[in-house]
MMTF fields as JSON, N, C-alpha, C and O atoms, coordinates in Angstrom:
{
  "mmtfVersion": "1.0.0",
  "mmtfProducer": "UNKNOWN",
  "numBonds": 163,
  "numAtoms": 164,
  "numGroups": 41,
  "numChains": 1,
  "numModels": 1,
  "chainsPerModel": [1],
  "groupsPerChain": [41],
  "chainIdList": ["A"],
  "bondAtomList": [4, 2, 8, 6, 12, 10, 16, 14, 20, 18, 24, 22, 28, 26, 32, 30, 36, 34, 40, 38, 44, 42, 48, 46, 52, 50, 56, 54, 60, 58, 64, 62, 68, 66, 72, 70, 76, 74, 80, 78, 84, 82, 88, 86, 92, 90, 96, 94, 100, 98, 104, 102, 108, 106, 112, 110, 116, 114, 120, 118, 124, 122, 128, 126, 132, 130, 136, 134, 140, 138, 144, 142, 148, 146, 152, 150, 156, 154, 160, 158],
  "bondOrderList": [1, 1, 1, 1, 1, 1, 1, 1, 1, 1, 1, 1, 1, 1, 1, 1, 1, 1, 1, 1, 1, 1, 1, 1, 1, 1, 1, 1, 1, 1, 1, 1, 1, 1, 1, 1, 1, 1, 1, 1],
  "groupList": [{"groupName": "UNK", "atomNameList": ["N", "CA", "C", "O"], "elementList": ["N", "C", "C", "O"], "formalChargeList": [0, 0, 0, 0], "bondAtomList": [1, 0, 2, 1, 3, 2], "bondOrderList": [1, 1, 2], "singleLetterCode": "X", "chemCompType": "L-PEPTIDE LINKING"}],
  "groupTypeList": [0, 0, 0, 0, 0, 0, 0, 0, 0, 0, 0, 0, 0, 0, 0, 0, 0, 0, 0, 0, 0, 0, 0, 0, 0, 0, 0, 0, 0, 0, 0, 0, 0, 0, 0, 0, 0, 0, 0, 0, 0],
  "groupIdList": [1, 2, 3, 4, 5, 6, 7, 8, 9, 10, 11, 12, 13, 14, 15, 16, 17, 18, 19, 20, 21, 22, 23, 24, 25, 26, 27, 28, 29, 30, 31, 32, 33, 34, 35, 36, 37, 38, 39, 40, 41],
  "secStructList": [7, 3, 3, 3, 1, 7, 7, 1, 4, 4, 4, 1, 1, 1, 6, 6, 7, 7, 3, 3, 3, 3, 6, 6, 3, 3, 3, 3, 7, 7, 1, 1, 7, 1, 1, 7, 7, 3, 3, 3, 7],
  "xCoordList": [5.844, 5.313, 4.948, 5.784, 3.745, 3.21, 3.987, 4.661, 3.749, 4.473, 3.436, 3.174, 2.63, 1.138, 1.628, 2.659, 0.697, 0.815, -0.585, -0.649, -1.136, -2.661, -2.476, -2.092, -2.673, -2.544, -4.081, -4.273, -5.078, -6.233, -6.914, -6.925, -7.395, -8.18, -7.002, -7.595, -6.022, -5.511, -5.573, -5.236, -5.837, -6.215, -7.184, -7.267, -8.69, -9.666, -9.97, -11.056, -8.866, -9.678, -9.095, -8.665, -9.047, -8.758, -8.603, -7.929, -9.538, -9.807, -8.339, -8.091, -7.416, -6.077, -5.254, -4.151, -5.57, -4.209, -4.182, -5.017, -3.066, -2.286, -1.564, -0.847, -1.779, -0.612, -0.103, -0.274, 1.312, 2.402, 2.903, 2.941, 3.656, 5.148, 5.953, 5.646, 7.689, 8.735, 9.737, 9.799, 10.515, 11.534, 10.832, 11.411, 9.847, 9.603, 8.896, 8.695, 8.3, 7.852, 6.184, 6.075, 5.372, 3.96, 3.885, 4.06, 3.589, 3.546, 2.067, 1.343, 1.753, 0.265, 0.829, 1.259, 0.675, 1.157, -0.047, -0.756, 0.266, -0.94, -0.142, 0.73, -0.666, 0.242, -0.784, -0.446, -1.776, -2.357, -2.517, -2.404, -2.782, -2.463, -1.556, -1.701, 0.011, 0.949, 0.621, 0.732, 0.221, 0.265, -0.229, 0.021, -1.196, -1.208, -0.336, -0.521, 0.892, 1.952, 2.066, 1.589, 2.605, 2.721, 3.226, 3.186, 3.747, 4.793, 4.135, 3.515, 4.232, 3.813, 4.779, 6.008, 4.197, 5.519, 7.081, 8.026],
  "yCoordList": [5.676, 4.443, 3.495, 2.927, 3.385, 1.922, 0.299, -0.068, -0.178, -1.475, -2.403, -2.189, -3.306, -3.875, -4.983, -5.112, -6.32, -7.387, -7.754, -8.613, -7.036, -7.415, -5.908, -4.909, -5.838, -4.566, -4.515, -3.633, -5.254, -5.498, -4.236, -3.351, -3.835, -3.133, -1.524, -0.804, -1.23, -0.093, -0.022, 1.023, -0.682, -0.581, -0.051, 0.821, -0.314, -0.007, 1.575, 2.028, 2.008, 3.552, 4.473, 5.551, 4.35, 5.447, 4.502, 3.483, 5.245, 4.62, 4.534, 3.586, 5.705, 5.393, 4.801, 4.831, 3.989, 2.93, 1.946, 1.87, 1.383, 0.559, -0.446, -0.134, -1.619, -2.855, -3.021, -3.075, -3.234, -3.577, -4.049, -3.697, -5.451, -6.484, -5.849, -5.215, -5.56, -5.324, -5.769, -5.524, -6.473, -7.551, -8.376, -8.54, -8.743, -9.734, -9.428, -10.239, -7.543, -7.302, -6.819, -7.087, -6.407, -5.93, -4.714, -4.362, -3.734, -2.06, -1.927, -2.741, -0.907, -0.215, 1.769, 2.706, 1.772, 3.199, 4.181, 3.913, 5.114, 6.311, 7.615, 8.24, 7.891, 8.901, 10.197, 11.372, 9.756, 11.002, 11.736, 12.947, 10.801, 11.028, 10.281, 9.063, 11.043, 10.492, 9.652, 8.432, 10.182, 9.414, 8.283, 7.595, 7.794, 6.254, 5.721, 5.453, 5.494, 4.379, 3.094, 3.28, 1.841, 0.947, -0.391, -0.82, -0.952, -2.113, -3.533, -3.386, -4.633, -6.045, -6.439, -6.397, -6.744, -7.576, -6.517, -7.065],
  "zCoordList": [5.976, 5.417, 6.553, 7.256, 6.662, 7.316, 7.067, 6.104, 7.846, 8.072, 8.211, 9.395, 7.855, 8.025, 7.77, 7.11, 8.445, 8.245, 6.754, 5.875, 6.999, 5.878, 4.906, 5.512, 3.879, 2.849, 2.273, 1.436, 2.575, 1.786, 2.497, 1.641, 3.488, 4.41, 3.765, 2.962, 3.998, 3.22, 1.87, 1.314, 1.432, -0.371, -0.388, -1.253, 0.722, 0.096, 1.118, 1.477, 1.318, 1.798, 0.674, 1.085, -0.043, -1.453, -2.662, -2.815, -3.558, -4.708, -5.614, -6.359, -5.405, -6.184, -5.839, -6.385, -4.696, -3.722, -5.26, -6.161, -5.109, -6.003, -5.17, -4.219, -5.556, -5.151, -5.902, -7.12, -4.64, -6.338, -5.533, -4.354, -6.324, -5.759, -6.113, -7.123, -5.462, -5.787, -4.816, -3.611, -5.565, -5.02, -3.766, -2.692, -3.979, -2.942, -1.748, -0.844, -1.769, -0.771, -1.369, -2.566, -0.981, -0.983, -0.697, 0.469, -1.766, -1.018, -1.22, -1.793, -0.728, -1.239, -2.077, -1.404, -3.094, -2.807, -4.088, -5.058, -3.452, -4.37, -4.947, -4.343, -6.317, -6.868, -6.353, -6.21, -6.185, -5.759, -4.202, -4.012, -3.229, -2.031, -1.759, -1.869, -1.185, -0.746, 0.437, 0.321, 1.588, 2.712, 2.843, 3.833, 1.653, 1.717, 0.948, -0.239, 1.716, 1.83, 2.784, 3.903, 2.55, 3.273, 2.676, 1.522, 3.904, 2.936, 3.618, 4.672, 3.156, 3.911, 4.957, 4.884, 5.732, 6.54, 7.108, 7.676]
}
């Protein structure tokens, strides 16, 4: 999992990236290609 200060620019290289809040943090994550993972901050 990536560690990024900006999540906008990884959202948009695969159409199934997903943002999601959980507990206070920013992930990017994809059910279809795993390796785009990454958290905010």
């Amino acid at each position: 999992m990536k560690v990024r200060n900006s999540l906008k620019s990884l959202r948009a290289r695969h159409r199934d990236n997903v943002l999601v809040r959980r507990k206070g943090r920013v992930y990017v994550i994809n059910k279809v290609q795993r390796r785009f993972k990454a958290r905010q901050g």
